[in-house]
C-alpha positions, 0 to 999 in steps of 0.5 A: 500500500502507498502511504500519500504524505499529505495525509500526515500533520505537518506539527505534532497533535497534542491531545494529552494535557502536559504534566505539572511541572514540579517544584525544585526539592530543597534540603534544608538541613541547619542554619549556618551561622557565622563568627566573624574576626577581623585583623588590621596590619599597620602600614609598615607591618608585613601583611598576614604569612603564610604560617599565621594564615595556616593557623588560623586556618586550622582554628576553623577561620577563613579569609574572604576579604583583605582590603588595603588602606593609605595607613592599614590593612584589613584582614576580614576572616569568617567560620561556622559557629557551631 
């Protein structure tokens, strides 16, 4: 048998209603709250090395922010509080 092109549409039919879309699953498991340090170095001082970044590293600070002033520097650090 001869199948005639024309007989078939030319976009899909969609008879079925399309499902629900779900909402995203979030897992919320405790709080995060912070402890906040911040550290100043003079003009003249050696900024923070690399041995006291690594000690505070293990006391559970992390640095995110060191912002330079004419006659300081700001060392701004942040661990969990738990």
């Amino acid at each position: 048998m001869k199948s005639n092109i024309s007989e078939f549409p030319k976009h899909p039919v969609h008879d079925a209603p399309l499902p629900a879309a779900q909402p995203p699953t979030v897992f919320v498991y405790e709080k995060m709250t912070w402890q906040y340090k911040v550290i100043t170095k003079g003009a003249g001082e050696n900024p923070l090395t690399e041995d006291e970044l690594n000690a505070l590293g293990k006391d559970g600070w992390e640095l995110v922010a060191a912002i330079p002033h004419a006659t300081r520097t700001e060392f701004y650090l942040k661990r969990s509080r738990s």
